[in-house]
N, C-alpha and C positions, 0 to 999 in steps of 0.2 A: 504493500500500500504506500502510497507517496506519501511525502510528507509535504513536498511544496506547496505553500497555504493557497498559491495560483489556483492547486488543481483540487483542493477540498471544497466537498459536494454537502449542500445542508442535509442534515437527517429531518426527515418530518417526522419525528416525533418530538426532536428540539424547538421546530417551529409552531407545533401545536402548542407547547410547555410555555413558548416566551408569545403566544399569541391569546392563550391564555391569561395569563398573570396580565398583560395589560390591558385586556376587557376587562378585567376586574380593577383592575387600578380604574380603569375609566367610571366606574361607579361610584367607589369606595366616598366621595364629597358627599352623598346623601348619609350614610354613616356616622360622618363627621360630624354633618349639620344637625345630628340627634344629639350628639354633645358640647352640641355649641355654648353650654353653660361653663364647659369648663377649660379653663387657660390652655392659650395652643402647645404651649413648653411643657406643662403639667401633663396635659394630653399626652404628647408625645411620652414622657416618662413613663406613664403607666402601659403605653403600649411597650415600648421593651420590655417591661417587668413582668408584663401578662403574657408576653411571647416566648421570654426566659422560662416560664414557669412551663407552658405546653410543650414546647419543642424539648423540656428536662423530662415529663412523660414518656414525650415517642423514642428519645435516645433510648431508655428503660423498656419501653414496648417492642422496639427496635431494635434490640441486644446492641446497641453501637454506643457503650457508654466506653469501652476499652479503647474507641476510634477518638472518641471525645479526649478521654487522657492522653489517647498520643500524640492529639493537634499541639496540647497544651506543653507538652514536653518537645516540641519544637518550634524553639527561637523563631527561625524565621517565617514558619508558618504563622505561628501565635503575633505576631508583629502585622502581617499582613491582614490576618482575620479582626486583629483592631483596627485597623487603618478603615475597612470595609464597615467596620461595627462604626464609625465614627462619621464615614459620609452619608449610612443611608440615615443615623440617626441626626445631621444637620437638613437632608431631605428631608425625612417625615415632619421636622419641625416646622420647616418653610412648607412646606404644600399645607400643612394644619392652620397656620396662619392667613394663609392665602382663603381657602374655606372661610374662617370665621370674621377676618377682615373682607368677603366679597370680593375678594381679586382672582375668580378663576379662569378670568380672561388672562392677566399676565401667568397664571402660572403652567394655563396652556400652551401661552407662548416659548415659557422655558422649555416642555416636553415636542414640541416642533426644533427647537435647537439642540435638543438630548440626541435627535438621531444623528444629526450632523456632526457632533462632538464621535458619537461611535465610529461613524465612516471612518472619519479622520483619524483617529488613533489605529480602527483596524490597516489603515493603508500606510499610515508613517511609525505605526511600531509593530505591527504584525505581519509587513509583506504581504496582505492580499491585496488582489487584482481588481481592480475597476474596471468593469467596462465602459464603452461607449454610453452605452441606454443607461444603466446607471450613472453616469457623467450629467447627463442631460435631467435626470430626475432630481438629483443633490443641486444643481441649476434651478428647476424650478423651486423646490424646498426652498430653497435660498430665497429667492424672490417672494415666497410667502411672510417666511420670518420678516423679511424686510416692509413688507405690507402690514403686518402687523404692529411693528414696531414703529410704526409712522402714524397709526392707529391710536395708538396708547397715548403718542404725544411726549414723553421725557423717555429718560434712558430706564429702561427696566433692570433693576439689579435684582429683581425675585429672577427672573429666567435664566439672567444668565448661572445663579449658585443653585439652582434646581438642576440645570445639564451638564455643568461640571460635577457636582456631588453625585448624579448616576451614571454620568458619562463614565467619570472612572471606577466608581462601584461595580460598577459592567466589565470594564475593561480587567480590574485586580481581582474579579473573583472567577474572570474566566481564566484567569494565570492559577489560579491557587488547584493543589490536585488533594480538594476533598470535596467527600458526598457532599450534597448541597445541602438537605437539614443536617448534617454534622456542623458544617460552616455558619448555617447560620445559629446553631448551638452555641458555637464557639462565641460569636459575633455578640449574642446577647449576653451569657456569662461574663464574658471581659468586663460588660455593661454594667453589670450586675450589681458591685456595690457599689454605684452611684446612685444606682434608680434606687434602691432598696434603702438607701441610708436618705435620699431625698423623701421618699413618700412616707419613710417615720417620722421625719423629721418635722412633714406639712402636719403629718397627724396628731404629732404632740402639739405643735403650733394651733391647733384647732382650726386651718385653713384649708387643708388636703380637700380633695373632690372625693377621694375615697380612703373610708366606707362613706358612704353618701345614707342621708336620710331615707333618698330615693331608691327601692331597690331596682327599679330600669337604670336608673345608673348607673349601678354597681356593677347590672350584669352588661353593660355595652362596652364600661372597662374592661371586664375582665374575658368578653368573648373579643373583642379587638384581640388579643394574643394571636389565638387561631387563625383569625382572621389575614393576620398581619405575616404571618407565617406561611399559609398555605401557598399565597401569589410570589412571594419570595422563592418558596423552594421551586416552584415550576420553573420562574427565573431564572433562578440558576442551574437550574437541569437544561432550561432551554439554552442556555447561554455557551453550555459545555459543547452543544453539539451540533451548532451554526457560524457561520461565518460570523463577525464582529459588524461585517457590516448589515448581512441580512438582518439581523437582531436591532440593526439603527434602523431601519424601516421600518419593521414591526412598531416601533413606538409610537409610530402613528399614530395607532389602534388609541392608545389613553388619549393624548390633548383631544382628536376628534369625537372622543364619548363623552367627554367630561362638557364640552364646548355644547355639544346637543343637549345634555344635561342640562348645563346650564340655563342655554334657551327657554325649553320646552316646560324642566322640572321647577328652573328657580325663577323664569321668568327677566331672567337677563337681555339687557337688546340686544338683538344681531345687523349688522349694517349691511352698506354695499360692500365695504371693503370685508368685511368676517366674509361675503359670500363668494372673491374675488383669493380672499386666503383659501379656502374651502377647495377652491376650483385646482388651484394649481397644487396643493399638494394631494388630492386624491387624485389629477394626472399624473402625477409623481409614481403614485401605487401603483398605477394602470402601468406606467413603464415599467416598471421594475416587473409586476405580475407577468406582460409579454416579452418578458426577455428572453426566456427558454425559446419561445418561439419564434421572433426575431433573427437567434441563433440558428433555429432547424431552418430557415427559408434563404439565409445566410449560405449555412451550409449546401442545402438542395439545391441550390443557382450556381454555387463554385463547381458541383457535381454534375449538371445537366450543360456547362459550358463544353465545347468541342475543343479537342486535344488539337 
């Protein structure tokens, strides 16, 4: 089997896995907006905490507690799985906020610049191959981001630390060589006594969101773990077994769910220019989606040419 990343083919069941996790990321703002009582940074905390605690389960269910100690007894693995534990938990924070401040126009915009961030590292640190049709697709992408950003009106600093914190989440956790709930076991443990020393901390203060008066709050805390868990590990199963850049397209799939959402669920305006973004990056997909075939009719005409 080659190993030139020119000639690595996506697995589809990698593409199911990371097309997966971000329908569900494209949802997850209705979620959110159920706990819009409680602080976006709080929020976040108790999502690691409640994801530590299920993903410590399935390790145990999963007889992979012995895989768990070996990540930890190596250096540079346990370095890296922090590094990872640290961007997606500066994302979760900024998209949470984004939610309860009403900004999921910009932070749609950062996940249209997330794929772009992937292309770009898969071809200037990973050696894969660009084609033509995809050249012309990251063209149009381009040209969206730029539509929107002209849209917003000032410089968005939510988009751009949303596509860098998963641009490289994406990229270091497709380098790391462990199962993907191992990793993100790891990822939450390192977490561990921060979240855990915070949320005693709010509790003795008499401020904490949890335990809540509320018990629908308690339990939206405390299934957020799962929740927060399940799209991640598809992620990174997807991530393992696609090109860097195929997996920059796929991202599509969240800002365009989340932006419909928007619309329809919260009632947010859509303009000429949201319809004018819309346009050029689902041509974007369409190229990319006819590329195979592009290639075969490519091929067929160099074949049916006379010697």
């Amino acid at each position: 089997m080659s190993n030139d990343p020119n000639h690595v083919k996506d697995d589809p069941t990698g593409i199911f896995h990371a097309a997966f996790a971000y329908a569900f990321w494209g949802v997850m703002p209705v979620y959110w907006r159920w706990l819009g009582s409680v602080p976006p940074f709080e929020l976040t905390v108790n999502r690691i905490f409640w994801c530590a605690m299920f993903v410590i389960v399935a390790a145990f269910a999963r007889r992979r507690v012995s895989h768990i100690v070996y990540a930890f007894r190596q250096p540079r693995l346990l370095a890296t799985l922090a590094l990872t534990g640290m961007l997606i938990s500066i994302n979760w924070t900024i998209y949470i906020y984004c939610v309860a401040t009403q900004q999921l126009v910009e932070a749609s915009l950062g996940y249209y610049i997330n794929p772009l961030i992937s292309i770009g590292l898969g071809v200037f640190l990973m050696g894969e191959h660009i084609s033509r049709v995809r050249l012309a697709a990251i063209a149009l992408a381009a040209v969206a981001v730029v539509i929107q950003a002209f849209e917003l009106g000032h410089f968005p600093w939510i988009a751009p630390c949303l596509a860098l914190s998963f641009g490289f989440y994406g990229y270091f956790r497709k380098l790391t060589p462990v199962d993907s709930l191992d990793g993100l076991t790891v990822e939450t443990l390192v977490l561990f006594p921060v979240t855990s020393g915070l949320l005693l901390f709010w509790h003795v203060q008499g401020t904490g969101a949890f335990p809540s008066a509320s018990g629908l709050t308690n339990a939206l805390l405390i299934f957020g773990g799962p929740l927060t868990a399940l799209p991640l590990a598809m992620f990174a199963a997807g991530a393992r077994r696609i090109r860097l850049s195929t997996l920059g397209f796929l991202q599509y799939l969240s800002p365009s769910i989340t932006l419909l959402l928007a619309i329809f669920g919260f009632g947010e305006r859509f303009s000429r220019l949201d319809a004018i973004t819309f346009g050029f990056v689902w041509l974007a997909l369409v190229f990319v989606a006819l590329e195979g075939r592009f290639t075969s009719f490519r091929q067929a005409a160099t074949e049916a040419e006379p010697l």
